[in-house]
NUGU-176290 format. One record per residue (C-alpha): residue in one letter; z negated, x negated, y. Coordinates in steps of 0.25 Angstrom, whole numbers, padded with zeros to 4 digits, always signed. Example, Ala and Ser with C-alpha at 12.3 -4.5 7.8 and 13.67 -1.06 7.14 Angstrom:
! residues 2
A-0031-0049-0018 S-0029-0055-0004 
***
This chain:
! residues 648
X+0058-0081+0281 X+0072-0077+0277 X+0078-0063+0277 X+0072-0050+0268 X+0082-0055+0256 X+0078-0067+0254 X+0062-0069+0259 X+0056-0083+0260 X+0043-0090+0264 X+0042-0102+0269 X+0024-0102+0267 X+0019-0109+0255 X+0014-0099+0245 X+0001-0091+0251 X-0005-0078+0252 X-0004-0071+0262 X-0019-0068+0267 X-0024-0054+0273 X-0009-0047+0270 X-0012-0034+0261 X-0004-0040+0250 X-0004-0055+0244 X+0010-0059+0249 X+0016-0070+0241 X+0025-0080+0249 X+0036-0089+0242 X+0037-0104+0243 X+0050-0107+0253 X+0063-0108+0246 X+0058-0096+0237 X+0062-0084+0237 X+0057-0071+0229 X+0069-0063+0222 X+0072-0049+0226 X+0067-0037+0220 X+0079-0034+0211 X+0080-0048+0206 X+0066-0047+0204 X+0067-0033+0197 X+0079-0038+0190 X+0069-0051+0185 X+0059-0043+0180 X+0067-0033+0172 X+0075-0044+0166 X+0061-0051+0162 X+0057-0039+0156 X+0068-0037+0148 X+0069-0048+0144 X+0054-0047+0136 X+0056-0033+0131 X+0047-0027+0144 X+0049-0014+0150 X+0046-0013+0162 X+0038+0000+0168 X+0043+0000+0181 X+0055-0001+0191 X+0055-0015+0195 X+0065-0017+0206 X+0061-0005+0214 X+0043-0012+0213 X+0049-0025+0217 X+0057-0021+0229 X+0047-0013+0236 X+0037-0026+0233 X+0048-0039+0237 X+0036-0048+0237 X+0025-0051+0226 X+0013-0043+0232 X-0001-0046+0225 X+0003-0057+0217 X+0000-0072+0218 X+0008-0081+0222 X+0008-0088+0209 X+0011-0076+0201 X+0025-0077+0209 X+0034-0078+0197 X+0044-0092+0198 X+0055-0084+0191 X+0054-0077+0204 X+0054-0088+0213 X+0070-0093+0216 X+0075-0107+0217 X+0075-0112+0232 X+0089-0106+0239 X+0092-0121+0242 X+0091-0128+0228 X+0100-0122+0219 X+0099-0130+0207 X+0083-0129+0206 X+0077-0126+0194 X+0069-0115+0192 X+0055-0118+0183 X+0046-0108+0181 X+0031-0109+0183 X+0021-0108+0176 X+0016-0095+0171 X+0005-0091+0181 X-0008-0092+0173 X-0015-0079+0170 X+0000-0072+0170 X+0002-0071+0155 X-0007-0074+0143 X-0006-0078+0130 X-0013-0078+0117 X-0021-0091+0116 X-0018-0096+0104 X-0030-0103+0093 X-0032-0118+0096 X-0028-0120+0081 X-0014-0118+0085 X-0008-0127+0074 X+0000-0120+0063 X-0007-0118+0049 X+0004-0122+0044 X+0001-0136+0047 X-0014-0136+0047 X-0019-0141+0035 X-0030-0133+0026 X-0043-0142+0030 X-0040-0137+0045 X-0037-0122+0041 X-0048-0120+0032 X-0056-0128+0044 X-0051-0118+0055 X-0052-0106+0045 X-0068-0109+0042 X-0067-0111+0057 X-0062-0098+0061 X-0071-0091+0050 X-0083-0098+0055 X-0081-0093+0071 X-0077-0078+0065 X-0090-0080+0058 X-0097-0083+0071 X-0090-0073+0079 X-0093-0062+0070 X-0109-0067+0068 X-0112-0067+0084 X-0106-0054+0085 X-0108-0046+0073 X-0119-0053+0067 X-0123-0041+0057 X-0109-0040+0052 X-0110-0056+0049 X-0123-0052+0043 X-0118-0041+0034 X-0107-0050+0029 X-0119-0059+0025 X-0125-0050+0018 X-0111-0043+0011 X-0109-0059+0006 X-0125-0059-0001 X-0123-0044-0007 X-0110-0050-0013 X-0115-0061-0018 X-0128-0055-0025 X-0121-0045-0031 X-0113-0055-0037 X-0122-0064-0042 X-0133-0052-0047 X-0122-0049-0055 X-0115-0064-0059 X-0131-0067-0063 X-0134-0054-0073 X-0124-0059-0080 X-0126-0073-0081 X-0138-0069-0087 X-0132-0057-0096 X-0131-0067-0110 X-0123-0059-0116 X-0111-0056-0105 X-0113-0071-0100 X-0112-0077-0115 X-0100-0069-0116 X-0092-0071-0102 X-0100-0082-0096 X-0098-0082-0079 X-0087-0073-0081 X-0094-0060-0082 X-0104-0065-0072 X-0092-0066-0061 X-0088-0053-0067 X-0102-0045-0064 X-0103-0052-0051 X-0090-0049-0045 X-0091-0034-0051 X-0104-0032-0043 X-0097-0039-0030 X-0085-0028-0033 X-0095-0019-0032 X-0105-0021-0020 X-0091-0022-0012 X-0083-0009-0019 X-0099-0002-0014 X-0096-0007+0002 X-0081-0006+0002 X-0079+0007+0007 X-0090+0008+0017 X-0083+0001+0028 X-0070+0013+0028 X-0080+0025+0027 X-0076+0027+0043 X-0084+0042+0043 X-0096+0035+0040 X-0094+0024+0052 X-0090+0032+0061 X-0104+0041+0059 X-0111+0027+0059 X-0104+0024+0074 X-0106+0037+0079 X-0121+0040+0074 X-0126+0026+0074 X-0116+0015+0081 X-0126+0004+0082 X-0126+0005+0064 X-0113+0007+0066 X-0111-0006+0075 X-0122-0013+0066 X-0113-0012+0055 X-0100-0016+0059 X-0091-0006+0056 X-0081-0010+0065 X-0078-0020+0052 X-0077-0009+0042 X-0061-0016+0039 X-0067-0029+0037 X-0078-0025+0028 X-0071-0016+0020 X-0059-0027+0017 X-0069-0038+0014 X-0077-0028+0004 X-0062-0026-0003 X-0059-0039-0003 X-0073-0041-0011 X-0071-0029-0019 X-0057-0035-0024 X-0062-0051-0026 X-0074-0045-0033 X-0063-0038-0043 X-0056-0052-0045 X-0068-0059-0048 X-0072-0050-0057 X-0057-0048-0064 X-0056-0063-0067 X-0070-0064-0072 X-0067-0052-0081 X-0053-0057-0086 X-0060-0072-0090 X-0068-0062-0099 X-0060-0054-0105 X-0049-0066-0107 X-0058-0080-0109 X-0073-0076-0110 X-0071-0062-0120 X-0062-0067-0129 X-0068-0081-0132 X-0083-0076-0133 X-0087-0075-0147 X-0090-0061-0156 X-0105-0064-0154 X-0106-0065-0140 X-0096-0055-0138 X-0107-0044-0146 X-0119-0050-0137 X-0112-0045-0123 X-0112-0034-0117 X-0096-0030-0118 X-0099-0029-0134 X-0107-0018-0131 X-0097-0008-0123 X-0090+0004-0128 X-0076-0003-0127 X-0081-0015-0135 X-0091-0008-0145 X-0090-0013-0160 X-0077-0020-0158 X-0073-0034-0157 X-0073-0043-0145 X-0060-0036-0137 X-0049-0044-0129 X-0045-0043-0115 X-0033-0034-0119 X-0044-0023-0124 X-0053-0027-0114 X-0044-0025-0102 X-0033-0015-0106 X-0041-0005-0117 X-0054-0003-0108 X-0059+0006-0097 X-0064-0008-0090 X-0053-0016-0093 X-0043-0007-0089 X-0050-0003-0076 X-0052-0019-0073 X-0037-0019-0073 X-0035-0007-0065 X-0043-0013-0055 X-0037-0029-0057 X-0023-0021-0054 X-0030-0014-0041 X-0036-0025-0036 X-0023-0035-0036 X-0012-0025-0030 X-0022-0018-0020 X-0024-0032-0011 X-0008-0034-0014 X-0005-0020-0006 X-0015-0022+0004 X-0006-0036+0008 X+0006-0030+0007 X+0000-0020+0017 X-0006-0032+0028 X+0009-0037+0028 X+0018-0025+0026 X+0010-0014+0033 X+0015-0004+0025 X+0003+0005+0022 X+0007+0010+0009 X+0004-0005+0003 X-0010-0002+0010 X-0011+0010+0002 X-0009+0005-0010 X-0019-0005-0008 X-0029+0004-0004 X-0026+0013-0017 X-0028+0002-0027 X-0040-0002-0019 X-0044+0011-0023 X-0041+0012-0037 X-0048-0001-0040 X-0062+0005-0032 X-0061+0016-0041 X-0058+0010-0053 X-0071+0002-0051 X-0080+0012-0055 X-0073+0014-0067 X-0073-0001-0071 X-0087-0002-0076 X-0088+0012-0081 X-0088+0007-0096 X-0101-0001-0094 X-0097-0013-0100 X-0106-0023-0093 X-0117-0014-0087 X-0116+0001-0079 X-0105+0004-0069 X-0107+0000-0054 X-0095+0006-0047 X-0101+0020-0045 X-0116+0017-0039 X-0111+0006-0030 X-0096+0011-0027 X-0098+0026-0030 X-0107+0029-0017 X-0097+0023-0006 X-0084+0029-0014 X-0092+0041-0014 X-0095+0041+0001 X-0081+0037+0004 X-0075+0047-0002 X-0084+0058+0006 X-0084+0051+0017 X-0071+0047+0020 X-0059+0051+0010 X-0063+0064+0009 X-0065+0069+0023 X-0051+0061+0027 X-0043+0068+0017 X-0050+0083+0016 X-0057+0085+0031 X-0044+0078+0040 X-0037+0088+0043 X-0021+0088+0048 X-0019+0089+0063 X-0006+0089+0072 X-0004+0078+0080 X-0004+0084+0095 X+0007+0074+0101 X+0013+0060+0098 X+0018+0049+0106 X+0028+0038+0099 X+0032+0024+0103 X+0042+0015+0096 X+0030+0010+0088 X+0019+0019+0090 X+0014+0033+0089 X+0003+0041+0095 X-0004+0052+0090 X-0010+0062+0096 X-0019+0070+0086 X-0029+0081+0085 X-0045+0076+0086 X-0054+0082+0076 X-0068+0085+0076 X-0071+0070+0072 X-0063+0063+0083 X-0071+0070+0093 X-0079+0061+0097 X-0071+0049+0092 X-0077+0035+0096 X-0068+0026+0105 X-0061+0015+0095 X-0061+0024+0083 X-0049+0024+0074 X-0045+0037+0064 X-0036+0037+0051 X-0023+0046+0052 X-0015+0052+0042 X+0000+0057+0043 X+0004+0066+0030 X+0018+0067+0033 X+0016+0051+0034 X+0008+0048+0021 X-0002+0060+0016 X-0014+0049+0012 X-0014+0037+0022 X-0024+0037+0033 X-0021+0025+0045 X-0032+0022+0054 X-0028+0022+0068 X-0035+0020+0082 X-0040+0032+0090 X-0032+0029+0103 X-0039+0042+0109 X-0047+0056+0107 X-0050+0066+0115 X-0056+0080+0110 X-0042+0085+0106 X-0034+0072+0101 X-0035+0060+0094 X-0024+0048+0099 X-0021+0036+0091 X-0009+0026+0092 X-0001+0021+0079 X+0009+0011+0079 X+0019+0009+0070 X+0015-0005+0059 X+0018+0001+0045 X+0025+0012+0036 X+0014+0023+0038 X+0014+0021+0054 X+0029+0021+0054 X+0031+0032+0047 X+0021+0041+0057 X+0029+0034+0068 X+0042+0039+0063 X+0039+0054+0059 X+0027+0058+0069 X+0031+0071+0075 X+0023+0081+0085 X+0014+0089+0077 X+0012+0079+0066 X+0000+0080+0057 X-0009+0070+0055 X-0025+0067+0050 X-0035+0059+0056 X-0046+0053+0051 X-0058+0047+0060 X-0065+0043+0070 X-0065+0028+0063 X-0072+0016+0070 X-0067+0005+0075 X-0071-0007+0082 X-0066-0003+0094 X-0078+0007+0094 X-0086-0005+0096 X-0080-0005+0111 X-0090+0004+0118 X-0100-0005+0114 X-0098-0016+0123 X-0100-0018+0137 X-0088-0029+0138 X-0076-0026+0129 X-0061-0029+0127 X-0051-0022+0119 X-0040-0029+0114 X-0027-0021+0108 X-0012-0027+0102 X-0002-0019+0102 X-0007-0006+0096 X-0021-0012+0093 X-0027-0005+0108 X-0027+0009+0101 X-0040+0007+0098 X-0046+0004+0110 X-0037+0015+0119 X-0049+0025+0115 X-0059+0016+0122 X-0050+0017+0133 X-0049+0030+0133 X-0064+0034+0133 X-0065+0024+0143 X-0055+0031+0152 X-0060+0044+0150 X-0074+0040+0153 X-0070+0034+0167 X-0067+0049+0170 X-0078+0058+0165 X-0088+0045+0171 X-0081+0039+0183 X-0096+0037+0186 X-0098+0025+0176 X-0100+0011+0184 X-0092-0001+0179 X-0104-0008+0177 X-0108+0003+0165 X-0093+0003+0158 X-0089-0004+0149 X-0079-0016+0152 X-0065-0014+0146 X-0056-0024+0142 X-0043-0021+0137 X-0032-0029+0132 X-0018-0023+0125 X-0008-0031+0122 X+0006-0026+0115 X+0018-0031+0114 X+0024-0016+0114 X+0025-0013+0129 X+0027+0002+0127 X+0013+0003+0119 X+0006+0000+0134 X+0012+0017+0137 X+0003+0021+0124 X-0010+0020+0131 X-0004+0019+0144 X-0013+0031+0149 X-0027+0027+0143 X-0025+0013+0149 X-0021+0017+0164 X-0033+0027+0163 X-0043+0014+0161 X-0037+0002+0165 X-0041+0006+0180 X-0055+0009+0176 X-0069+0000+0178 X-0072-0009+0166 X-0058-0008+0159 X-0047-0019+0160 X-0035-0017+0154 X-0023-0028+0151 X-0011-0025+0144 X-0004-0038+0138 X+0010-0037+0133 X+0016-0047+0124 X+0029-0047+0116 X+0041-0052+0120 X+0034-0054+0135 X+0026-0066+0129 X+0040-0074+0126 X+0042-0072+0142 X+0044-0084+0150 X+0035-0085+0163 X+0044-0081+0172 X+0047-0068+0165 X+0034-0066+0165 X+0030-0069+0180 X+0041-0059+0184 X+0036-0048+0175 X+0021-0050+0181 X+0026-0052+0194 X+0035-0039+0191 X+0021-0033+0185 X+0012-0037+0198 X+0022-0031+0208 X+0024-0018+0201 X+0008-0016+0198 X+0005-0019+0213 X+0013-0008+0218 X+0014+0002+0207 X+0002+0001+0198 X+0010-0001+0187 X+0011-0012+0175 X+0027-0014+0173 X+0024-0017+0157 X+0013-0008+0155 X+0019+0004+0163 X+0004+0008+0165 X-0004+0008+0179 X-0015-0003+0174 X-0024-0011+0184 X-0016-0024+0178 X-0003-0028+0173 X+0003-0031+0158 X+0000-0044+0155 X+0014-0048+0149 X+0010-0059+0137 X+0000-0061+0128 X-0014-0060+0132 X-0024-0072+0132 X-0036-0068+0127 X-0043-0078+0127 X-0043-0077+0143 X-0043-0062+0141 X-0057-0064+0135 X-0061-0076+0141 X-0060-0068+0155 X-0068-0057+0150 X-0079-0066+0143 X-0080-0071+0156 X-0082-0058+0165 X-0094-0053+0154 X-0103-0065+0152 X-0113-0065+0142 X-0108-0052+0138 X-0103-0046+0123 X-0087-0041+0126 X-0081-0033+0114 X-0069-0037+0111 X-0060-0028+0104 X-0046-0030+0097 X-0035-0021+0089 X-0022-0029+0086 X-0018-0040+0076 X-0025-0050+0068 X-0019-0062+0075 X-0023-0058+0088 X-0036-0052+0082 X-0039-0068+0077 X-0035-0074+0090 X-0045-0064+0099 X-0056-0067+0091 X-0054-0082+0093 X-0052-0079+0107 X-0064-0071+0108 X-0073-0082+0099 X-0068-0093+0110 X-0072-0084+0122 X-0085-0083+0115 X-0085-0098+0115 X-0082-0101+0129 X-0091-0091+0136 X-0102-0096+0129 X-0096-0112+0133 X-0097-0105+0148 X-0110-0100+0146 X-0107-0085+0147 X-0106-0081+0133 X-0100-0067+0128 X-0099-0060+0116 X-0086-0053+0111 X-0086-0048+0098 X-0074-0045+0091 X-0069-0030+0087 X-0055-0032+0080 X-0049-0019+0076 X-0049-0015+0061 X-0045-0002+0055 
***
């Protein structure tokens, strides 16, 4: 062995056995950098990826020369220098030591669409579909059944109607299939204007979770979003089968019938029409009640979807809310479509009245006339995000973890209501965490002040309310999407102290995963996650990706290695900043071995898994998760993990 400065071993690489710490001896002709160089590698590596660094490096390192609790093969090459006796070796770095970061496993369809042709995309689409369709019958087999059901009410409405007036001689004679496709797609308009606004009446879901969960569970509210878009989507195709079956009336159908079969239908018969000659499509359209609110809602119906696109690429919410508006407008101007009577008696108000009426009792009116305005208590601010911190009220007292609420700023905008996650609540405040994606969120983030008056609207469920329900669940945030999970957490942490009783073998099994690409956002919830990452039955990982996944090995080994020394002596994560039983996994996560690992430590079990963050990732988790399926029941352990995205 050489002098202090410059430490060699001869050995071949071993650990040392019955020594209180793993010593790692060097290959001869190696020898490890000293601290300052090391210090000076591990701030440049850092710097060089936009990393800050929680901690001082040099003073760790120097106090720790050697690599304590650390394998030999985690020994970073960067770290390793050339022999002193060969001066014009090449250095090669190894290998990325397997385990050290993780990436996304990427779909086995990896070829661009671009150069796929059609045949094979619609093939992998109808693929896709078909494995969704699979998924969701083994786990949510009533809501399968209830979409079943939805398609047959659809489709008899449709052709109750379509037949009574194939039958009706005197319409048919006179518009033939047209005003059979008119009447059918009317009525389908109608069964799907009666259930549109049932999945957004929240008050009555939320009662339904808290006085009966298991109806509540049974009927899926947790896809309120889903339902309600796909009734819309209907409402809307509905409308524009039954405009263009209208418009071959009035233009092709009307006008070439002649005067006597004209008289023999019913239109002859109407107040508009009475004793006059057969009308055109000018009068028809532009001088009736019927005509005019037909147009109306044409107009309605076109510009609505456009503003809600412009909204999905610009995120600006005003395009939203004019989106919303017209969709309004045009349900309204539905009951006054078929107030003349032409055909037979109005059905807006008996099947659309009752939910608008409920609607407006149960949810616009207590939100606009019963909220009342309260001054937020105290407010922290990043670059990108705000925290509020905001008086309860009496119905937040017993909030459910997973909940989300609706907050409205008047100094921001004195009619718009967002939904944000419940981040916390206590009995004298209510937290949630907003980041800055859109005019409305910027504004706030710009102007929030102490003292700041606000109005919240809740408790709203979620499907992270789903969580308490498993025995086995992992919870997966993007970015901002672990907000609504942090509630979890914090029940969880607080029930660790007012039970410390509880045996592992009676909690429930935690799993979480956060991955941001925003280092500072780890501080935001720095205090809940250090209260239960050190608890039984929780296991948190933090991943950070951003420019640390363009990092060459090297860099990387030195910042782990960095990480491991500092975490060893001090307890302390370098990336993170916070005390947590593991260190920040720098790179994207694989969750494919994420949840392969999991599946395999809870066989034969159903694991939960929950996710908030965007629809690319969401797609890639669930075909992860249907693979894991696939494979445990190969291995003959088979699990269950229902899927939980996050909707709003």
């Amino acid at each position: 062995m050489h002098d202090s400065n410059n430490t060699f071993v001869s050995a071949v690489p071993t650990v040392v056995q019955g020594a209180p710490r793993r010593i790692i001896r060097l290959p001869s002709g190696y020898q490890l950098p000293r601290p300052p160089r090391l210090g000076h590698r591990v701030r440049a590596a850092a710097a060089a990826y936009n990393i800050h660094l929680h901690h001082d490096i040099p003073q760790v390192i120097a106090s720790r020369p050697v690599f304590p609790h650390t394998h030999a093969s985690a020994v970073p090459s960067a770290l390793q220098h050339k022999p002193a006796h060969d001066s014009t070796a090449v250095h090669t770095p190894k290998a990325l030591p397997q385990g050290t970061t993780h990436y996304i496993q990427m779909p086995q369809d990896s070829q661009p669409q671009s150069q796929r042709k059609p045949s094979t995309m619609i093939a992998l689409r109808l693929r896709k579909l078909a494995q969704l369709l699979h998924h969701t019958w083994r786990h949510s087999p009533l809501f399968v059944l209830w979409w079943v059901v939805y398609a047959a009410l659809s489709v008899g409405a449709f052709m109750w109607k379509f037949m009574s007036y194939r039958h009706n001689a005197g319409m048919f004679n006179l518009a033939g299939y047209a005003i059979c496709f008119a009447r059918g797609s009317a009525e389908v308009v109608l069964f799907n204007g009666f259930l549109l606004l049932w999945p957004v009446m929240t008050r009555v879901q939320y009662w339904l979770w808290t006085l009966w969960p298991g109806l509540a569970r049974c009927l899926h509210m947790e896809h309120r979003v889903t339902c309600h878009i796909v009734y819309g989507c209907m409402y809307y195709l509905g409308g524009y089968v039954h405009v263009i079956a209208h418009l071959v009336n009035v233009l092709i159908r009307v006008p070439m019938a002649c005067e006597t079969t004209w008289s023999d239908s019913m239109l002859a018969n109407v107040t508009d029409f009475a004793h006059g000659p057969k009308p055109d499509a000018v009068r028809v359209l532009f001088q009736t009640a019927t005509g005019l609110t037909g147009v109306a809602m044409l107009v309605c119906s076109l510009v609505a979807p456009y503003c809600k696109f412009q909204y999905r690429q610009s995120k600006a919410v005003y395009w939203n809310k004019w989106g919303h508006i017209c969709d309004g407008v045009m349900f309204g101007i539905t009951f006054a479509h078929g107030m003349q009577h032409w055909l037979e008696q109005a059905q807006a108000f008996p099947i659309m009245g009752p939910p608008l009426a409920i609607y407006l009792v149960v949810e616009v009116a207590p939100r606009y006339f019963c909220t009342r305005r309260n001054a937020v208590t105290h407010f922290t601010k990043t670059q990108d995000t705000v925290t509020l911190h905001i008086p309860t009220t009496q119905r937040f007292a017993n909030a459910l973890p997973g909940t989300f609420l609706r907050l409205q700023v008047p100094v921001v905008s004195p009619f718009e209501w967002h939904p944000f996650s419940i981040t916390s609540h206590n009995d004298t405040e209510v937290t949630v965490q907003i980041q800055v994606s859109g005019d409305w969120t910027s504004r706030l983030h710009d102007i929030v002040y102490p003292h700041l008056m606000v109005r919240i609207d809740g408790p709203i469920p979620a499907p992270a309310i789903e969580v308490s329900q498993y025995k086995v669940a992992v919870l997966i945030g993007a970015g901002i999407g672990i907000t609504p999970y942090m509630s979890t957490l914090h029940q969880r942490a607080t029930s660790a102290v007012a039970t410390p009783d509880c045996t592992p073998q009676h909690q429930q099994q935690l799993y979480v995963h956060w991955q941001t690409n925003r280092q500072a956002l780890f501080g935001t919830h720095g205090d809940v996650l250090e209260r239960v990452a050190w608890l039984d039955g929780v296991d948190v990982q933090l991943h950070l990706t951003g420019d640390c996944t363009k990092a060459t090995p090297d860099d990387l080994n030195v910042l782990k290695t960095a990480q491991t020394l500092i975490h060893d002596q001090e307890a302390v994560d370098i990336i993170s900043g916070l005390r947590l039983p593991k260190t920040t996994d720098l790179g994207r996560p694989d969750f494919h071995a994420i949840l392969q690992q999991v599946a395999a430590k809870h066989p034969n079990d159903t694991i939960g898994v929950f996710f908030c963050g965007p629809p690319a990732l969401q797609t890639l988790i669930r075909q992860v998760l249907w693979q894991v399926e696939r494979e445990s029941q190969q291995e003959g352990h088979p699990v269950v993990m229902p899927f939980h995205p996050e909707v709003f």
